[in-house]
N, C-alpha and C positions, 0 to 999 in steps of 0.2 A: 504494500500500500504506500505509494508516493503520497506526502503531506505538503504543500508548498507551505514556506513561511511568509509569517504575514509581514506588509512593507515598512518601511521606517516610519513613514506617517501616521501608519496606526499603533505600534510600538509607541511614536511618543505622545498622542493623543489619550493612548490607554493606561501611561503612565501619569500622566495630567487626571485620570478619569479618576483612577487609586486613591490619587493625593488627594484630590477634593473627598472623595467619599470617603475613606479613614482621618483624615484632620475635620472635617467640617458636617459631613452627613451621621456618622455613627454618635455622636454625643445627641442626637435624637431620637436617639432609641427606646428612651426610655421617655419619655414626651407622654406627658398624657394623655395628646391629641393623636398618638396612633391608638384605633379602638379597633373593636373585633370586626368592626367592616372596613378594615384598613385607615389611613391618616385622613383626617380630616381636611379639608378645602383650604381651609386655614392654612394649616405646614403643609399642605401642596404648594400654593402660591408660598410661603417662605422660603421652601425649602429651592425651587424655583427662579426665586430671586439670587439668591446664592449662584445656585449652578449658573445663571446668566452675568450675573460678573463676574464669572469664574472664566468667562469665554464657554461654557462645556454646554450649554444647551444643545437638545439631540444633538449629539456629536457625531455621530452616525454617519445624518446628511450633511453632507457639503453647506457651503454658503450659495454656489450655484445655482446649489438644488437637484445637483448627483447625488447619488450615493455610494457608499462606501462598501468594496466590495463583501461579498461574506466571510471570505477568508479575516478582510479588515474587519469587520460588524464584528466576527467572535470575539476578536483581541480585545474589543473595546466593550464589549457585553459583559462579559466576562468578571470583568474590574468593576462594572456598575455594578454588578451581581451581590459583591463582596457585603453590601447592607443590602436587609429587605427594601430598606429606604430609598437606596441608591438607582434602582431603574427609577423612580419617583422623583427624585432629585433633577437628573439631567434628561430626563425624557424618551426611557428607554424603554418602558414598560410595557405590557401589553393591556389592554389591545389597540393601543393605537400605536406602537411599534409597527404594528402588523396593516392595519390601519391607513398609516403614515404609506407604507410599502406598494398597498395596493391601489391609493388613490396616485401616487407617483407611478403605477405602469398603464392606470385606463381611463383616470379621469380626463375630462376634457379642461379644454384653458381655463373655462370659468368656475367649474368646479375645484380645479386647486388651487384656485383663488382664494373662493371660497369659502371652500370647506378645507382644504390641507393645508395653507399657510398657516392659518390660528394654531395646528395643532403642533407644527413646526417651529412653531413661536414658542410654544408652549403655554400655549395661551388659553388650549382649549381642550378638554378632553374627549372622549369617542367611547363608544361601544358598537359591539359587532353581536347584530340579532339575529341569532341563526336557530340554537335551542330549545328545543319546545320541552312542554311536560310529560313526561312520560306515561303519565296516568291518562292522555289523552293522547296516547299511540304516536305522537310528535317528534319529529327530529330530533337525534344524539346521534350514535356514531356512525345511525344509517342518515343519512342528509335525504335520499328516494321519499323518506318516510312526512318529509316536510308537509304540515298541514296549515299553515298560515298562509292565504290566497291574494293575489294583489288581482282586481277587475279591472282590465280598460274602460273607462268612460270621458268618448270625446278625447283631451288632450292631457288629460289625468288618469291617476291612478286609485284604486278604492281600496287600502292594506287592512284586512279585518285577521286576528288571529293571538295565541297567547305564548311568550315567550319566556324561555327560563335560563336560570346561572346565567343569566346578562351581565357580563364582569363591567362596572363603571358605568352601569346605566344610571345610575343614580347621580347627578351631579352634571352626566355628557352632555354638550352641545352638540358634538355630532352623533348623526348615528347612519352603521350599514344595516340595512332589513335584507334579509334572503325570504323573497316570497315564492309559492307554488304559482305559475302562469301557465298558458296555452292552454291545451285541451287533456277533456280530464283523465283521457287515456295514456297520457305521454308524459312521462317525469319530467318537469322543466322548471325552472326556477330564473326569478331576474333579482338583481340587485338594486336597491334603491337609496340616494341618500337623502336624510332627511338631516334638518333642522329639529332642534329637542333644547328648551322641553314645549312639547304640545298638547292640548288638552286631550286629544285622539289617541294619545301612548301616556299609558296611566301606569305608573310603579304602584302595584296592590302589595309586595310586601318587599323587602330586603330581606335573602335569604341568611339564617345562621348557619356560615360553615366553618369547617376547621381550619380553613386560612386567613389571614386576615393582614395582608400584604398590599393592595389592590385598593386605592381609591374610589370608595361608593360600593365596596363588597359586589355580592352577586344578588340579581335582582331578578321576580314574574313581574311581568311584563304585558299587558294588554293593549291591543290595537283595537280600537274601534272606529272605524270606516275615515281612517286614515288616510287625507286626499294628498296624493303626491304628483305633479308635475312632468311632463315625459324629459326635460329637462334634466331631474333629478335621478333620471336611471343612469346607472354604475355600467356602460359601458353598453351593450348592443342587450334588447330585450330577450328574454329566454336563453342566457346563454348564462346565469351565474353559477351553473354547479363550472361550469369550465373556469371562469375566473375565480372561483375559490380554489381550486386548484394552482392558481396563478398564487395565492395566498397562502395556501398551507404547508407545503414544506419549508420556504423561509421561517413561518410563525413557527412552525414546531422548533426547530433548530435553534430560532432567538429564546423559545424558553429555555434548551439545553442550557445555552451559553450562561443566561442572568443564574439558573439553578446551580450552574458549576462556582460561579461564585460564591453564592453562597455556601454550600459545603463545603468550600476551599478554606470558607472561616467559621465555620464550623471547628471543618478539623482545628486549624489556627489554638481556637477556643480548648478543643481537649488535649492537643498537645501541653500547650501551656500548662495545663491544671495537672495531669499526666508527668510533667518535669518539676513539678514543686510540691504536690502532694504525697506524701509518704503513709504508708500501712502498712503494718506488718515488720518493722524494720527497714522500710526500703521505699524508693521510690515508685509512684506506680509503672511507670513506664519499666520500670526492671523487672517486675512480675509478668512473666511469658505472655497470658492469659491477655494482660493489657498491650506491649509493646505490639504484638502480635494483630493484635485490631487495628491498630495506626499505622503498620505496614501496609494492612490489608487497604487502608485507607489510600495513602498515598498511591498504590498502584491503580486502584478504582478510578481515582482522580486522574492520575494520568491516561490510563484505555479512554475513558471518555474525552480526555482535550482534546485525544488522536480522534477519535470517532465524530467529534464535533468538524474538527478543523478538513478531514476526509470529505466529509460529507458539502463542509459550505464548497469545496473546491472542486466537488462536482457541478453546484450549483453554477458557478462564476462557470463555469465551462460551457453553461448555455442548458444544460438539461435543467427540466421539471424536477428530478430526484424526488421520486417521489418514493421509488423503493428503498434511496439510503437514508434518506428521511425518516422511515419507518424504523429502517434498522438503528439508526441511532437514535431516535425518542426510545425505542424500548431499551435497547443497549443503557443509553445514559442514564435516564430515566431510573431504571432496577438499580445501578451503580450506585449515585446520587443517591438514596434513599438509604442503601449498606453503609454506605458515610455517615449518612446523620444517625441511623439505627447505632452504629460505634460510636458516635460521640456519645450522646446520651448514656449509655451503655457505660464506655470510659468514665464519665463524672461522675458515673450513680445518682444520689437525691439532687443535687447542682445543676444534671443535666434535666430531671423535669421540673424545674421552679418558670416561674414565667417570666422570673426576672433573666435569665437567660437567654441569649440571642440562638444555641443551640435549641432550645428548644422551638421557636417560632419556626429555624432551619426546618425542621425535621417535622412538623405540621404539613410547611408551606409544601418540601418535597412530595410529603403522603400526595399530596391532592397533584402535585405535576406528575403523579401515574399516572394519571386521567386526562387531565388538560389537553387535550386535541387530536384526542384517541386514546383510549387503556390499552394497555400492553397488549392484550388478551386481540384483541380489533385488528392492531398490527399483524403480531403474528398468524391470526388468519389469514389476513389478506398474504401475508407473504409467502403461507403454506400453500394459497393459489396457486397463488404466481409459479411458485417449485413444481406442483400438479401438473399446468399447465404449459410450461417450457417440458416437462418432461415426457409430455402425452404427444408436443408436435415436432421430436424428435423421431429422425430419421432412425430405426430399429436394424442394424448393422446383423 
């Protein structure tokens, strides 16, 4: 497996990324204004402020309004990673990472106008409506399964339907809706962007879940006959399962990179406590049982930076990746998560207090098993795929 390394510009971009979020992001960690549905509006714009005289606002994009290869994106993800806070800080976070991504490959002039410059500013936040509820048969990791419908009428649009785990609906200005369109026999979906908040897309609750990283938590979501403009559709009508494809292996990869950081200080956290705490006679790191977990650690850490950096440099290569993609969300993904399970693990009581940045780690990880496919989804798809190359093989 060739790895290219990433270029000076992002090497010293991502060491600029570091500096600011260990001197200036992490002493807000403790903030009373991060709650269970992630930081408050408040130390968003704070924290914000900061990263923008820091020069590091999405750092990502160019001043252009290029972007930064993927190979570059990890290097710098990565270091934002290192605080929950830190994609929050300079603009790296999802979903308007992701967001940011897709409205730079299909919007039209006036739409990143806009809609993408505020969020490039960081001025503005996004949500991306694709999830439905499960209890009413609705989109998760089958997207076919989509029940939320947009009607043509005249030179608008009529979005009626319920949406769920909306990360940052709460708070966004912008928002992407994947609706069910055409005919009812033929799975098709458009994209639409909307302006929010509207009285037609109503937050019924804020979900409680185990992460709490993500500005405005995870939200249901109801449209009721939502009038949208043909202006506002995301790119050619009936064609959004194809542009979320344009979308999903970048996003999955950017969570690898921000969750690698994380764990990277994670570990950080249990080494530390691991070289100054003694039991037993001894340091813990000198009892097998422990050093042994922090080995295990440090090499997890590394397969995944390889498996990260592999995979963006298929991307840059011009491919969709959509297979490495996979293979690395679940690769990293599983790794990333034996990280934090060691840490906590290494500290014993220390490692579940809430005062803990290891512990928030190893929350936030559980729930990036899921986040834009479960392991379980990958690896079917990928068991196809084997199936299938194996079945239109020539039988020698």
């Amino acid at each position: 497996m060739h790895t290219p390394s990433p270029t000076e510009r992002s090497r010293n971009l991502a060491d600029r990324v570091e500096a600011f979020v260990r001197e200036t992001v992490i002493p807000y960690e403790g903030d009373a204004r991060c709650t269970p549905h992630g930081p408050t509006e408040e130390l968003v714009l704070e924290l914000r402020t900061k990263a923008r005289a820091a020069g590091l606002m999405t750092p990502h994009i160019l001043p252009d309004g290029g972007h930064l290869t993927q190979l570059e994106t990890a290097a710098v993800l990565k270091r934002s990673g290192l605080s929950p806070l830190g994609p929050v800080a300079v603009n790296t976070m999802a979903p308007d990472e992701g967001n940011m991504f897709l409205l730079g490959k299909i919007g039209t002039a006036q739409q990143k106008q806009h809609f993408l410059e505020p969020l490039i500013r960081g001025e503005a936040r996004s949500a991306f409506f694709m999830t439905e509820p499960a209890s009413e048969g609705g989109a998760g990791s089958d997207p076919s399964m989509l029940q939320t419908t947009a009607v043509q009428d005249g030179h608008d649009w009529l979005i009626n339907g319920r949406k769920m785990f909306i990360t940052g609906a709460k708070g966004a200005s912008v928002g992407i809706v994947m609706a069910r369109t055409g005919s009812a026999d033929k799975a098709q979906a458009t994209m639409f962007l909307i302006d929010l908040p509207n009285p037609a897309v109503r937050i019924e609750r804020v979900l409680d879940t185990m992460d709490s990283s993500m500005p405005g938590g995870h939200a249901q979501v109801i449209f009721d006959q939502l009038r949208v403009p043909d202006s506002q559709v995301l790119g050619a009508a009936h064609e959004g399962f194809r542009y979320a494809q344009i979308r999903l292996s970048p996003a999955r990869l950017s969570h690898c990179m921000r969750w690698h950081g994380a764990a990277t200080r994670a570990h950080e956290i249990a080494v530390g406590y691991a070289t100054t705490r003694k039991a037993f006679g001894k340091l813990l790191v000198d009892h097998e049982g422990v050093g042994f977990m922090l080995a295990d650690n440090e090499i997890d850490l590394q397969q995944s930076a390889l498996m990260i950096d592999w995979c963006a440099g298929v991307l840059d290569g011009g491919s969709q990746a959509t297979t490495e993609s996979s293979m690395t969300k679940v690769a990293v993904s599983d790794a990333l998560f034996r990280v934090a399970d060691r840490c906590v693990q290494v500290m014993g009581g220390s490692g579940v207090l809430r005062d803990s940045i290891v512990e928030q780690v190893f929350r936030e990880i559980r729930a990036f098993r899921i986040y834009d496919g479960p392991t379980e989804v990958h690896k079917w798809s990928l068991a196809k795929k084997i199936k299938r190359e194996a079945l239109t093989k020539v039988t020698v």
